[in-house]
C-alpha positions, 0 to 999 in steps of 0.5 A: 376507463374515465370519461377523459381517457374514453374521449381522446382515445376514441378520436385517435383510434378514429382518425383517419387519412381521408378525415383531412382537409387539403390544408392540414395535410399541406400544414402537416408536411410543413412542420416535418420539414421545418423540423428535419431542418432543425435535426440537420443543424442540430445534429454536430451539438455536444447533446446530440453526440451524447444522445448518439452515443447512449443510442448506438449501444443499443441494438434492436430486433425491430430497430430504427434508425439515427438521422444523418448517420443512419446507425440502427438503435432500439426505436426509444433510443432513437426516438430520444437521439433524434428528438434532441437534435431536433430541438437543439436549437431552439427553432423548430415549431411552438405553442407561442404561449409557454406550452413547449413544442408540438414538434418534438413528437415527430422524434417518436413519430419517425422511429415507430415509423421507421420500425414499421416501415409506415406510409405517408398517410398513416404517418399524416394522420398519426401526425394530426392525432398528435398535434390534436392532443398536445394541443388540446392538452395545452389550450385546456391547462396550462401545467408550467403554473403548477410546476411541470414541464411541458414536454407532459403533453409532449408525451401524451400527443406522442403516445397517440401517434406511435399508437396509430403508426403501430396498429394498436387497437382501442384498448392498447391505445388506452394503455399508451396514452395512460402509461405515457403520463403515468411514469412521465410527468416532468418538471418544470425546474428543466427551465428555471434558472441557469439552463443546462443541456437537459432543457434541449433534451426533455421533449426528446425524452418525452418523445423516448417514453412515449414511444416505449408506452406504446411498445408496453401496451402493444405486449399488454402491459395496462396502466391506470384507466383513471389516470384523468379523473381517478384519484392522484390521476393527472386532474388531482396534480394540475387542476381540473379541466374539460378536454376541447373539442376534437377535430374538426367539428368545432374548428380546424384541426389544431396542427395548423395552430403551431408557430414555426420559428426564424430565430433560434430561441425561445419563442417568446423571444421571437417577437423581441427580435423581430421588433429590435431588427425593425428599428435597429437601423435608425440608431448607433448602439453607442448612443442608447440610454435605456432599453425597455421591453415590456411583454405578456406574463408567460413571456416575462415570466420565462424569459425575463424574470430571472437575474441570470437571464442578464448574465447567462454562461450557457447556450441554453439561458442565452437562447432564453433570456430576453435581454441577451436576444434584443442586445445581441440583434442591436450589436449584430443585426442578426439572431442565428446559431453563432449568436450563442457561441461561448465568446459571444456569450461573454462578450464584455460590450454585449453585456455592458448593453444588456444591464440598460434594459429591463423587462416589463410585464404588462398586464395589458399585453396578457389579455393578447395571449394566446392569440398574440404574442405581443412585444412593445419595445422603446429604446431612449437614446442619450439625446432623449430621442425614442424609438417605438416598435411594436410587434403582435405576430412574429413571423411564423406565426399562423397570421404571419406564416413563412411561405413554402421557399422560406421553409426550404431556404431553412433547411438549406441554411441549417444543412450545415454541408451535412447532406449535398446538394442533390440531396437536400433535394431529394428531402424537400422531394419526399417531404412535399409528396409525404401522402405518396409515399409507402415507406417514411423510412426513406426520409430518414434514409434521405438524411445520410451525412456525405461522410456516412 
């Protein structure tokens, strides 16, 4: 086993429930029910009725269950549909900084735990396992430079919390963090150019291979002990790097770094939008000139370096591309799931508004990341006027968090009539006292559509 492999497997077989302090356990709960919110509104998308259906094929002798329907598939098969609603809308939780979204995970984290009927702390733990190696992973190297996508981290952090929800010993834990990479490292093409469905539906993959690296090791299957440091291992592919510290010796727990998300979109849009809401009201749409936004490198690079990012035809490129986001919240004062409805997309004077901005990036913003997020907007009206705003940390961000209510009016807002009333209570119930319970499935039980 290389010296890197060691490392990590070492720290999750480790970490234990009672290794947490009160704040990340609080942070952990955040972020399930921040991302069954994004399931919930994601769960009507023509992805997720695909990914439904390839699932409810499938049956299983230790199965898990669907979100919302309840519908009992084989644990990867569910991991993968309710991976793809959690991310359809591109709202659940981000790195901020082009490395994808730690949330994702929670799809195979909830169908090893259905399987298992796991407790709340063991599920908290394997949760901050996750988070830790995804975004350890993440801080240490940057993979999108070298042509893959970031859902490879998305896998490997999976890996480890299914194996901590399944039991697995040291050696089996070694097994799934090295299978998870070994067949699965993406690439980075799901988010060039005109995006199609796949790009909501990677991390959910990540997610499904994961979980069934964990299944292999759990029956024996090795894989390579060098997949860091041996040759044609992961450092031959993206560079070589040394793993961070772990845990909190050297700083907090990094499930705490995640931003969570107001706005349905890339997260490199988030501060864009926040920015143009800001100063929206001190002019008419009619009267501007020019539009400029100028951003860190990550930022320009995904969301405003393309040609089809100022003419997108699918949700997928709208929701990531920087000039549709800051004229769609000037025309419509808002960003939400309707934003990127098809005739909106179209929507001639939308695009008329959209070729008087460009996309600037700022060599002196990059300096910025990963601790900011950095926007400065200027919009010149036809009179000459300007008007300035600027924004460093969007809300949601770890120096700008939403508070508690904020995350369950989400869950409401995003509940779409999917569950009542009483039960949208009983989900927030079961997510703020996640540590009491003995079984996660009932959050996954909580999830019944009224007309299941």
């Amino acid at each position: 086993m290389d010296a890197t492999l060691k490392r990590i497997t070492d720290f999750t077989c480790a970490l234990d429930y009672g290794d947490l302090p009160a704040a990340t356990v609080h942070e952990c709960k955040r972020r399930v029910l921040d991302t069954l919110a994004c399931a919930l509104g994601g769960f009507a998308a023509p992805p997720s009725r695909i990914a439904r259906a390839i699932a409810g094929r499938a049956t299983s002798k230790r199965p898990a269950r669907i979100i919302g329907t309840l519908e009992a598939s084989t644990p990867e098969l569910a991991a993968f549909a309710n991976g793809v609603m959690m991310r359809y809308l591109d709202l659940n939780d981000a790195t901020g900084s082009g490395g994808g979204h730690p949330s994702d995970m929670f799809a195979a984290l909830f169908a090893a735990a259905d399987a298992t009927r796991t407790d709340g702390k063991t599920f908290i733990a394997a949760a901050v396992a996750a988070y830790e190696l995804y975004l350890g992973f993440f801080r240490t190297i940057q993979i999108r430079d070298r042509g893959w996508d970031h859902v490879v981290y998305t896998a490997l952090g999976s890996a480890a919390g299914a194996a901590k929800i399944m039991g697995l010993d040291r050696a089996q834990t070694a097994n799934a963090l090295a299978l998870s990479l070994t067949p699965n490292m993406a690439l980075e093409v799901a988010r060039r150019g005109e995006l199609s469905m796949w790009k909501g539906c990677a991390g959910g993959n990540a997610a499904r291979n994961a979980l069934f690296a964990a299944q292999l090791a759990q029956e024996g299957m090795t894989g390579p002990g060098i997949v860091f440091e041996g040759e044609n291992g992961v450092m031959t592919v993206v560079g070589q790097f040394e793993w961070p510290p772990l845990g909190e010796k050297a700083r907090p727990y990094r499930l705490g770094d995640s931003r969570l998300k107001l706005y349905p979109c890339v997260y490199p849009g988030q501060s864009p939008v926040e920015a143009t809401l800001a100063i929206r009201s001190q002019m008419d749409a009619r009267d501007i000139e020019a539009i400029e936004v100028r951003t860190y490198r990550s930022a320009w690079y995904e969301a405003g370096s393309e040609p089809i990012k100022w003419t997108p035809t699918t949700r997928e490129t709208a929701d990531h591309s920087i000039p549709y986001l800051v004229c769609a919240a000037l025309l419509d004062g808002k960003i939400d799931a309707a934003s990127f409805a098809p005739e909106r997309i179209a929507d001639p004077a939308l695009r008329a508004l959209m070729q008087k901005l460009r996309v600037v990036h700022d060599p002196e913003l990059d300096p910025l990341q990963p601790e900011k997020n950095p926007c400065r907007l200027t919009i010149t009206l036809k009179n000459g006027a300007k008007k300035l705003s600027s924004v460093d940390y969007a809300k949601g961000h770890a120096m700008n968090p939403p508070s508690d209510q904020e995350l369950e009016a989400k869950l409401a807002g995003l509940n779409n009539g999917v569950l009542s009333s009483a039960q949208l209570t009983e989900l927030k119930d079961l997510c703020w006292r996640l540590e009491t319970i003995d079984d996660v499935g009932a959050l996954i039980s909580a999830t019944r559509m009224n007309q299941a």
